[in-house]
Biopython code that builds the backbone (N, CA, C, O; Angstrom):
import numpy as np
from Bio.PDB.StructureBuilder import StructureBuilder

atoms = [
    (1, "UNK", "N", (112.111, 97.281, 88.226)),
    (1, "UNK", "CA", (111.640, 98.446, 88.958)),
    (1, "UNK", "C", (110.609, 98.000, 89.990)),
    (1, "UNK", "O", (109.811, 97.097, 89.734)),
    (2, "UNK", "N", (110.632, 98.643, 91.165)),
    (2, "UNK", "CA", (109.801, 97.905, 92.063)),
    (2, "UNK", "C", (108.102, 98.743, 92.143)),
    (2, "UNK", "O", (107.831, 99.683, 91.396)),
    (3, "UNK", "N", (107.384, 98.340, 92.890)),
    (3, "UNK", "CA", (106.218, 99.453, 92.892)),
    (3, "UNK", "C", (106.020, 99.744, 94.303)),
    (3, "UNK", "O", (106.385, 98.978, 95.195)),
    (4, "UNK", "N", (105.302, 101.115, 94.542)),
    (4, "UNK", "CA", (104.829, 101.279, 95.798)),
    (4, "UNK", "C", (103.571, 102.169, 95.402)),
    (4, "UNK", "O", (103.172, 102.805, 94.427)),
    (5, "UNK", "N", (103.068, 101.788, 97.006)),
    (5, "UNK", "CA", (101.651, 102.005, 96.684)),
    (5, "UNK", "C", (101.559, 103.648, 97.003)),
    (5, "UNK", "O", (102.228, 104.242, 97.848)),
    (6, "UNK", "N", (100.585, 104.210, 96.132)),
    (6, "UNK", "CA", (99.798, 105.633, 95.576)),
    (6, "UNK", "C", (99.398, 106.334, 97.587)),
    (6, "UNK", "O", (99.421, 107.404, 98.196)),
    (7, "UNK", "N", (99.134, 105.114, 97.812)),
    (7, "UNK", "CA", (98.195, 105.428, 99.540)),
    (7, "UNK", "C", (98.979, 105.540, 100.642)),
    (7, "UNK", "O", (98.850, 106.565, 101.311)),
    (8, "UNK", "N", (99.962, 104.509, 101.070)),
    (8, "UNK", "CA", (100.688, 104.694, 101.735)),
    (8, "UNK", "C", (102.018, 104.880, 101.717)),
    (8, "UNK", "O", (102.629, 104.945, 102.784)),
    (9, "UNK", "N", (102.784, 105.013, 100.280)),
    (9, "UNK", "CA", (103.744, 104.949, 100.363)),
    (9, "UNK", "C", (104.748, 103.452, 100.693)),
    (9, "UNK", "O", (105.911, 103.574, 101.078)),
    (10, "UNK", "N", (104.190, 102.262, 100.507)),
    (10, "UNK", "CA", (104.515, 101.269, 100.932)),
    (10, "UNK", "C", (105.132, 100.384, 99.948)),
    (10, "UNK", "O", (104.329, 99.809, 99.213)),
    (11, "UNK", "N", (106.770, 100.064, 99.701)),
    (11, "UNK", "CA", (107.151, 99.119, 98.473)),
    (11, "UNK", "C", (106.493, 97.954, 98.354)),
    (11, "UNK", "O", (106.373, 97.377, 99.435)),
    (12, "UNK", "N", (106.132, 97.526, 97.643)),
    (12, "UNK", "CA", (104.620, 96.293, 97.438)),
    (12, "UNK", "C", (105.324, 95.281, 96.353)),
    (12, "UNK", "O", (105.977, 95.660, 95.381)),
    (13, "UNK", "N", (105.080, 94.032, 96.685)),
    (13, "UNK", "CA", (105.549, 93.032, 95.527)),
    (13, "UNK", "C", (104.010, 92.560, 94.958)),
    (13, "UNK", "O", (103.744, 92.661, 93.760)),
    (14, "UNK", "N", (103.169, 92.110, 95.806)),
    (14, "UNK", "CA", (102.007, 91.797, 95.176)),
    (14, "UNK", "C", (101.185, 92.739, 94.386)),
    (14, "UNK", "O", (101.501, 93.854, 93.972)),
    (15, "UNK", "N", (99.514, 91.766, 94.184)),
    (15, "UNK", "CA", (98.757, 92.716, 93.787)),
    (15, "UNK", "C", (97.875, 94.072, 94.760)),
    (15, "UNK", "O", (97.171, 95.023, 94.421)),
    (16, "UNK", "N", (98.226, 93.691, 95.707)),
    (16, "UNK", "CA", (97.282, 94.517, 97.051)),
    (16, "UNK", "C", (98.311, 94.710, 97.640)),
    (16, "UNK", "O", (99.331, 94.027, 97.544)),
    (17, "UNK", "N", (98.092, 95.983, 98.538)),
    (17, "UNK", "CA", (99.138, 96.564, 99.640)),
    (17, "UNK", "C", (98.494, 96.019, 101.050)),
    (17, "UNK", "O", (97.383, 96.230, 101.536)),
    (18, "UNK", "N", (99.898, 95.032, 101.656)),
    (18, "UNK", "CA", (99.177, 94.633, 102.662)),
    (18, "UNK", "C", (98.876, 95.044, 103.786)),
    (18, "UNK", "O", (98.471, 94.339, 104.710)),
    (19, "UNK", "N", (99.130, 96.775, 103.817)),
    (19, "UNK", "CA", (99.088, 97.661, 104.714)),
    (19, "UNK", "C", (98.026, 98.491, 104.880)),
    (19, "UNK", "O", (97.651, 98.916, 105.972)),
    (20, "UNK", "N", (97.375, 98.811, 103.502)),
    (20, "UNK", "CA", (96.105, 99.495, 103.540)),
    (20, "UNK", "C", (95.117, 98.641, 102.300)),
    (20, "UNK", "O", (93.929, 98.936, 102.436)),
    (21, "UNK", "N", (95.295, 97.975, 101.514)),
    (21, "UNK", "CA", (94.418, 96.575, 100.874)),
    (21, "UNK", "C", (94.809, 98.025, 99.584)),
    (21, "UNK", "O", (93.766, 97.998, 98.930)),
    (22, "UNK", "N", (95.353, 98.732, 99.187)),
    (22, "UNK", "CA", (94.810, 99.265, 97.971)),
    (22, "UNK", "C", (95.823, 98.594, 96.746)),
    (22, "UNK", "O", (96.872, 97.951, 96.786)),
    (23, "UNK", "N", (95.258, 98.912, 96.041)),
    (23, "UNK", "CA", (95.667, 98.106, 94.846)),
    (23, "UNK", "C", (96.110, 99.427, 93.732)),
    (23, "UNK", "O", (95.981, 99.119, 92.547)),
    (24, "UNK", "N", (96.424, 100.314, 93.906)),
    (24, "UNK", "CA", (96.906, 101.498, 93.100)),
    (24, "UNK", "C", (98.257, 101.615, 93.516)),
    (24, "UNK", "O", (98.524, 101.986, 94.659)),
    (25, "UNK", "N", (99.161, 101.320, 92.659)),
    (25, "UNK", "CA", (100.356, 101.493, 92.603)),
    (25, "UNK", "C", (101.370, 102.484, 91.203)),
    (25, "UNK", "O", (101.159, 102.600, 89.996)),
    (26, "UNK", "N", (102.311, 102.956, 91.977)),
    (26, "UNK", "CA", (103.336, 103.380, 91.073)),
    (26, "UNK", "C", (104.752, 102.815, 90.827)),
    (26, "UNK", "O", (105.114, 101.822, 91.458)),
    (27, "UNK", "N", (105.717, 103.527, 89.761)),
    (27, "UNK", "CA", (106.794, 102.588, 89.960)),
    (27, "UNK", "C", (107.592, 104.012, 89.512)),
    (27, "UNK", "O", (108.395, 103.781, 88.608)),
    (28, "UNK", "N", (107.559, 105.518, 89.956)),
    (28, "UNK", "CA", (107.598, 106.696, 89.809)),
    (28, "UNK", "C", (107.988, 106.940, 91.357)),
    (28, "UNK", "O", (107.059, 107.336, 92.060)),
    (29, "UNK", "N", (108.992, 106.793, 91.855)),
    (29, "UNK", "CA", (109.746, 107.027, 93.196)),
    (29, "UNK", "C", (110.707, 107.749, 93.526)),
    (29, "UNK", "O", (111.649, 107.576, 92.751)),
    (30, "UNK", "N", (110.980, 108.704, 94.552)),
    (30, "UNK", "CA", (112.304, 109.079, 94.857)),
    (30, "UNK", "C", (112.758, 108.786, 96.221)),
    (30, "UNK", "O", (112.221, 109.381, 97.155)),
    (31, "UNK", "N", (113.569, 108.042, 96.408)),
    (31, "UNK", "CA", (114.269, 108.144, 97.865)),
    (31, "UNK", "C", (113.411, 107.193, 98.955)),
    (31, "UNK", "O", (112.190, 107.313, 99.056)),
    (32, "UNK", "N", (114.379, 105.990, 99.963)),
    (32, "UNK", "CA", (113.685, 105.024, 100.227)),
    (32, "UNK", "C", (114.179, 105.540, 101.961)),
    (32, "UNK", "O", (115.138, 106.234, 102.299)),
    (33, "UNK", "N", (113.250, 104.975, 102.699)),
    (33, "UNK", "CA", (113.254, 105.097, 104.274)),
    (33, "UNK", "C", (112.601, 103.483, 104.621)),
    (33, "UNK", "O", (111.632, 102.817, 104.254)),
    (34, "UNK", "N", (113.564, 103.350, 105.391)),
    (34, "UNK", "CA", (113.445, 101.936, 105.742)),
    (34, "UNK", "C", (112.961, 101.903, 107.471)),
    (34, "UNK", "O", (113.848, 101.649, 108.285)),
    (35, "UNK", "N", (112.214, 102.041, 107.734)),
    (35, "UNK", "CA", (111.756, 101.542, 109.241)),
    (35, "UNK", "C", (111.874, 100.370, 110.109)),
    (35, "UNK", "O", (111.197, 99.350, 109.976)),
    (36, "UNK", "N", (112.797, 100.570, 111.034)),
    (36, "UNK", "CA", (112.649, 99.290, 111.767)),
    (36, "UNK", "C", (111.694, 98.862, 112.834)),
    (36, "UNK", "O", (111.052, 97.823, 112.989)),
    (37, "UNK", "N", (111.797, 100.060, 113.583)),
    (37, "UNK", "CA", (110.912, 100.191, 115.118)),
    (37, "UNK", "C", (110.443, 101.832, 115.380)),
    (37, "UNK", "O", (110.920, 102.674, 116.140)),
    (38, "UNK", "N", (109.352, 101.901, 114.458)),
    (38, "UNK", "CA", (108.376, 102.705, 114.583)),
    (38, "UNK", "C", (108.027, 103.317, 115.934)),
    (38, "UNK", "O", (107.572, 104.455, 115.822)),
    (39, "UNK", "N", (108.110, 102.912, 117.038)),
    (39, "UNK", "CA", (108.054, 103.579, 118.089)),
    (39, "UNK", "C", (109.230, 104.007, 118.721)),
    (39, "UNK", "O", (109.222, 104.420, 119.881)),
    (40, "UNK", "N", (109.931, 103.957, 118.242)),
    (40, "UNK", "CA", (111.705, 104.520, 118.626)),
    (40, "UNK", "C", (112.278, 105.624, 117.589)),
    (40, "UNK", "O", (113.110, 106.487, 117.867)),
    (41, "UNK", "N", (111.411, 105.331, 115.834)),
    (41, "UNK", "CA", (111.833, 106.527, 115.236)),
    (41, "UNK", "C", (111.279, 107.925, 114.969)),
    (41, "UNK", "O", (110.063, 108.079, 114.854)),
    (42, "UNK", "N", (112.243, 109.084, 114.853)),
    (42, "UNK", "CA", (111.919, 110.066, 115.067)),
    (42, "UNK", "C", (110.789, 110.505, 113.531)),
    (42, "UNK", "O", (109.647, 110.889, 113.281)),
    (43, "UNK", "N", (111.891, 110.174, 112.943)),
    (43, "UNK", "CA", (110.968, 110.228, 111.456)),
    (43, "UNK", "C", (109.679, 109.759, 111.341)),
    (43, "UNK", "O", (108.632, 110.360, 111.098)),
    (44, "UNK", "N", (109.918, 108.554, 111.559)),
    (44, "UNK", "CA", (108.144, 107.596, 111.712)),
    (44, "UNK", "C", (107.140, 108.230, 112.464)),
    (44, "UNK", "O", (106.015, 108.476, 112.030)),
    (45, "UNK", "N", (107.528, 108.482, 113.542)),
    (45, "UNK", "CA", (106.552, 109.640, 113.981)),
    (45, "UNK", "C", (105.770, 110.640, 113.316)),
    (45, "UNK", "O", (104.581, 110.946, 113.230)),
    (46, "UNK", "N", (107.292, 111.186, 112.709)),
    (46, "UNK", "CA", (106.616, 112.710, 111.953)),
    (46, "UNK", "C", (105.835, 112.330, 110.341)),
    (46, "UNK", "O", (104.838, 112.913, 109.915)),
    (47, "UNK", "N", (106.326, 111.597, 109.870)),
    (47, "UNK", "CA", (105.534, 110.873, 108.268)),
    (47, "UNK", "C", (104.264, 110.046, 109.382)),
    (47, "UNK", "O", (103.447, 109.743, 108.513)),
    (48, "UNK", "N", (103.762, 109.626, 110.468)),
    (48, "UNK", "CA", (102.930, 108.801, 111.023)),
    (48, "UNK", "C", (102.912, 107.854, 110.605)),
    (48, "UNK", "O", (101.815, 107.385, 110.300)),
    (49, "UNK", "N", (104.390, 106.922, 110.327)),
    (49, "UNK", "CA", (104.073, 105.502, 109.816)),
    (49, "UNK", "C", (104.074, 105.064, 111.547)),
    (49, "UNK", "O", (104.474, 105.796, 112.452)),
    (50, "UNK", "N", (103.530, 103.715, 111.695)),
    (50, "UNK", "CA", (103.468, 102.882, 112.214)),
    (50, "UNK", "C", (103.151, 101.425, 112.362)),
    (50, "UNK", "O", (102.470, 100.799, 113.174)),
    (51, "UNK", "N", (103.843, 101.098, 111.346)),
    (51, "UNK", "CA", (104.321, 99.586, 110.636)),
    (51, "UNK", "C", (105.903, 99.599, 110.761)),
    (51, "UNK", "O", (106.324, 100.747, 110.898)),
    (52, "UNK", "N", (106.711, 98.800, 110.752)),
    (52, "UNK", "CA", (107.777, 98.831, 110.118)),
    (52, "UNK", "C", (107.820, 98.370, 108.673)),
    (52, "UNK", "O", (107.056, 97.446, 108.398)),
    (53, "UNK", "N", (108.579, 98.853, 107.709)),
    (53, "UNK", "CA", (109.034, 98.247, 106.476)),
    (53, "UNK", "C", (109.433, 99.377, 105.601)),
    (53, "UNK", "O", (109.868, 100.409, 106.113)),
    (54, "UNK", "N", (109.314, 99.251, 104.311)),
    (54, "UNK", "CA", (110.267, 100.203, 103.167)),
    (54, "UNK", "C", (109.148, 101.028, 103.035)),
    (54, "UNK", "O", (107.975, 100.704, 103.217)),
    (55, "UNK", "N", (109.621, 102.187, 102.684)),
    (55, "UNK", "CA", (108.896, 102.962, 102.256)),
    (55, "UNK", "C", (109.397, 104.179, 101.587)),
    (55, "UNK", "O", (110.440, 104.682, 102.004)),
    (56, "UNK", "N", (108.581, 104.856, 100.306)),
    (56, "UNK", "CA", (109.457, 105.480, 99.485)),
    (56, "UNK", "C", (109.101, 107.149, 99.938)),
    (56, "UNK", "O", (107.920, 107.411, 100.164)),
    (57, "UNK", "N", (110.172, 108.287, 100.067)),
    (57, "UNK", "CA", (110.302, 109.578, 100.427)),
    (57, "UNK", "C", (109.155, 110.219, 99.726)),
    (57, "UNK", "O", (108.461, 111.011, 100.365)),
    (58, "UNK", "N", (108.866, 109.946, 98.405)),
    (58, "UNK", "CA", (108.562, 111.112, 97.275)),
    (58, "UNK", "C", (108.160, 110.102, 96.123)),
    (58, "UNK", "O", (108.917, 109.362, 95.494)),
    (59, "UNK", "N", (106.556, 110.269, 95.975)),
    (59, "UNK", "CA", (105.816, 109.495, 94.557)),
    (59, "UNK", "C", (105.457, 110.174, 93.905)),
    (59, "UNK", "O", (105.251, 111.296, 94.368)),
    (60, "UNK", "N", (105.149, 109.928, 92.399)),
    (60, "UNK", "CA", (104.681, 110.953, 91.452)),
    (60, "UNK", "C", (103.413, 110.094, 91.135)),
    (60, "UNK", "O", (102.578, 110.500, 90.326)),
]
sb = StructureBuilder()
sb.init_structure("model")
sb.init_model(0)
sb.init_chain("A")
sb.init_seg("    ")
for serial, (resi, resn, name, xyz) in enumerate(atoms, 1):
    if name == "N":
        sb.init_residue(resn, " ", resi, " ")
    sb.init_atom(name, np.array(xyz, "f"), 0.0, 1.0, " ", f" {name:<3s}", serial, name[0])
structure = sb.get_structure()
């Protein structure tokens, strides 16, 4: 099962998220959005990611 982080929503292999440094994670997910180019997607916009990478729809 993989984890993502509580803060940003970000699938995380380590101990820290290397997107916002937090270290609170879940492994309680629904539904994955994969970003490539954040300034071209419509979605990314509207969630305000601006990174590319995985990221999960819905955490508990």
């Amino acid at each position: 099962m993989r984890k993502v982080c509580r803060k940003c929503k970000l699938f995380v292999t380590g101990d820290k998220c290397p997107l916002c440094q937090s270290d609170e994670f879940t492994d309680n997910w629904q539904g994955r959005l994969n970003i490539l180019d954040s300034s071209k997607s419509e979605i990314a916009k509207k969630l305000k990611i601006n990174i590319k990478g995985e990221y999960a729809i819905k955490i508990r």
